[in-house]
N, C-alpha and C positions, 0 to 999 in steps of 0.2 A: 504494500500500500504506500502511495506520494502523498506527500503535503505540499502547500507552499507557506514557507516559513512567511512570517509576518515583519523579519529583521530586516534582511535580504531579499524577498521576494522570489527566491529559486525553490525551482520544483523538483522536491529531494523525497528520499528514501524515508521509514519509518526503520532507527535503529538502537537507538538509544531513548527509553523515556523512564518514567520512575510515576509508579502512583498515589498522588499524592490525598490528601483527607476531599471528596467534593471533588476530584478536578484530576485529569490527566496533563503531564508533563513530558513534552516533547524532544529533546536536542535536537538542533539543526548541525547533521554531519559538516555542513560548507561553512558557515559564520560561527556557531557552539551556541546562538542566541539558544533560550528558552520558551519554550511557548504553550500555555496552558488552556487547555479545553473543559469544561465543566459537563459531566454526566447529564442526560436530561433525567428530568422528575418525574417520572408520570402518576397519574393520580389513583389509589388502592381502587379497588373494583368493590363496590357495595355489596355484604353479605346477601346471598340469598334466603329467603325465606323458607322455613321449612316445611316441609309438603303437611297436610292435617289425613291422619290417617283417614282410609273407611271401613266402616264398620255395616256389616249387614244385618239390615231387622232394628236396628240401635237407631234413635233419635240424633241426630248431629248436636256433639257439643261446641262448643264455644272455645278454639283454644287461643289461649292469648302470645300473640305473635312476638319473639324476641325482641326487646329494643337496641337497634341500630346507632350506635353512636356516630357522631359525625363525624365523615373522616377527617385526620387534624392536618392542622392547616400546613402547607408546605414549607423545607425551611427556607430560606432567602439564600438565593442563588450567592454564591461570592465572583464578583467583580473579577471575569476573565476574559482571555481574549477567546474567542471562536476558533476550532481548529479545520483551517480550509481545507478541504481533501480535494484534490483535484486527483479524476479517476483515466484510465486512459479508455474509457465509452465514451466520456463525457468530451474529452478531447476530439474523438474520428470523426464528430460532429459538427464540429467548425467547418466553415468554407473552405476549400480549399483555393479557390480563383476568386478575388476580390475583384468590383472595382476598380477600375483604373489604371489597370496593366499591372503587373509583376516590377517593371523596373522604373515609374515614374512617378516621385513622390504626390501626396492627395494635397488637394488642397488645403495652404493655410501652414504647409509646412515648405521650408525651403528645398528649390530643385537640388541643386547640389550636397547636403550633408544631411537631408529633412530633418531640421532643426525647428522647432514651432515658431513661426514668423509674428512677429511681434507688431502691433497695428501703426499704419503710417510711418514703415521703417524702409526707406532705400536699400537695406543693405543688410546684410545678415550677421548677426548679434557672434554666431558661434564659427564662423569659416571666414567672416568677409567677402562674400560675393555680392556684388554687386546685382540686383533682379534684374536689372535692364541689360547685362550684358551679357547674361545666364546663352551660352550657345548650347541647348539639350545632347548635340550630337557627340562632345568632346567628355560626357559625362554617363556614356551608355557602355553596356558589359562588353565585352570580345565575343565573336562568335559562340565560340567555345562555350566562355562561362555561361552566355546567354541560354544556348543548350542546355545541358547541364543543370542550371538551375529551373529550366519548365519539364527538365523529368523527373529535379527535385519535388517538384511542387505536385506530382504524381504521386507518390511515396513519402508525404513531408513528416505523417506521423512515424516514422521511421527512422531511428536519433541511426543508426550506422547509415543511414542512406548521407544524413546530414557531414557524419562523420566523415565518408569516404571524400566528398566536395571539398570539404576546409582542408585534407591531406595533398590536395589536387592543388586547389588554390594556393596553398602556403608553397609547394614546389616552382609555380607558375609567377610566384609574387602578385598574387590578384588578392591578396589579404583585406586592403583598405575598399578594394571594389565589392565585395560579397559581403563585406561589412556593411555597405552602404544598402544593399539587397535587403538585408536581415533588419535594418532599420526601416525601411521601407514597407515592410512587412509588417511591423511592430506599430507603425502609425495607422496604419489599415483596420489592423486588428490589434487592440492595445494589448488584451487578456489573450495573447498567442504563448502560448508554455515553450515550444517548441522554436520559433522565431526570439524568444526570450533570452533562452538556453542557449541559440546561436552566435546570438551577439555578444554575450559574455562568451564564450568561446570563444571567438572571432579575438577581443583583448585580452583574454589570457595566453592563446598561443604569440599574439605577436608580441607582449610583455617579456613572454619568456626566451622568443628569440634577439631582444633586443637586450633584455639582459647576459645573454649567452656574448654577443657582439662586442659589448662596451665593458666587459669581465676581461677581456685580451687571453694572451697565452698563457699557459702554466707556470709556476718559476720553474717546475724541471725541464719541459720545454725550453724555454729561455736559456739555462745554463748548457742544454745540450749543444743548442744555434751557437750559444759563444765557443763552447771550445771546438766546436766543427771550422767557427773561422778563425779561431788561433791557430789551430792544426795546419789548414790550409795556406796561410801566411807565412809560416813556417815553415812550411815543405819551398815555399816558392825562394822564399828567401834564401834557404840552404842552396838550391838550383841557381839560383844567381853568382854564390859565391863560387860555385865549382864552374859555373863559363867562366866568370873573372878570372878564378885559377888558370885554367888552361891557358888562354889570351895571354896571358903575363910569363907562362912559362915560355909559350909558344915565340912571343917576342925576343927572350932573353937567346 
């Protein structure tokens, strides 16, 4: 069973919780936030009455029906938060084909980074583009990705479908364009689990190659590169002294 945490917003696993007096306690495996649901109450079911036996030939008595106390009043919920279950029935339900094409931001949001466009604004708050000089064509997928992501969008409840595209992409350097897809998507359909999941993916993989890039080489690397060029220096240098030798014998 999934949740979406209330901290973070990602649609995670049920793996960790603990129960608590009144209330279920959730961890979120991705953020460790906590997140508590409160059992529902439902109301005891009214005793039944008991049947009055019958008697054949006998006069019917009078029997006096047990009294029924009233049920007692429920306790007072304690102040939690609701625990959102997002099921994957509830997901295959969504549209798959939105509105407005697959790769051209909806209205209200900017063409280039669909960033929500802010009223009476030239110019976009989050990228700096400029709306009047917005050329659509310098901001559309490559064949390929285009591809590719309308046979994603065939299989989109499908995180390895997702997964294989971002492994394609990230070879391809189409990182920042498929990002832009996944946001695209996210403004169509805000409550997209999947298009959600994507775009955090989309900055965790390039976080982690950016970080790999600006980390450099190993120091054991490093020591190995210097004495490969000492070595080498040294070899040339020795070669040098032995023409000279010769040369000078040679002359004498």
């Amino acid at each position: 069973m999934k949740y979406q945490c209330e901290s973070c917003d990602r649609l995670v696993k049920v793996e960790t919780y603990v129960l608590e007096e009144h209330a279920l306690a959730v961890a979120c495996p991705a953020c460790g936030a906590w997140t508590h649901a409160a059992p529902s109450l439902s109301k005891p079911a009214s005793p039944r009455p008991a049947p009055t036996p019958a008697h054949d030939g006998v006069e019917d008595l009078a029997v006096a029906a047990p009294y029924a106390a009233p049920p007692p009043s429920p306790l007072a919920r304690p102040s939690v938060t609701a625990l959102r279950v997002v099921r994957q029935d509830a997901l295959a339900t969504a549209p798959l084909v939105l509105d407005g094409g697959p790769f051209q931001a909806p209205p209200g949001h900017c063409p280039k980074c669909v960033a929500p466009i802010r009223d009476d604004a030239g110019s976009c708050s989050a990228c700096g583009l400029v709306y009047a000089n917005f050329i659509p064509d310098e901001h559309q997928p490559s064949e390929t990705l285009a591809q590719e992501w309308r046979e994603l969008l065939e299989t989109w409840h499908d995180w390895d479908a997702h997964d294989r595209l971002l492994a394609q992409t990230m070879m391809r350097g189409e990182m920042a364009m498929v990002g832009r897809l996944y946001r695209v998507r996210l403004a169509q359909a805000p409550n997209d689990a999947q298009a959600l999941r994507g775009r955090d993916e989309v900055v965790r993989r390039v976080t982690t190659a950016t970080q790999l890039l600006s980390d450099g080489p190993s120091p054991a690397l490093g020591r190995k590169v210097k004495n490969a060029v000492m070595g080498t220096v040294l070899a040339v240098s020795l070669l040098l002294l032995l023409v000279l030798f010769h040369m000078m014998r040679d002359s004498l």
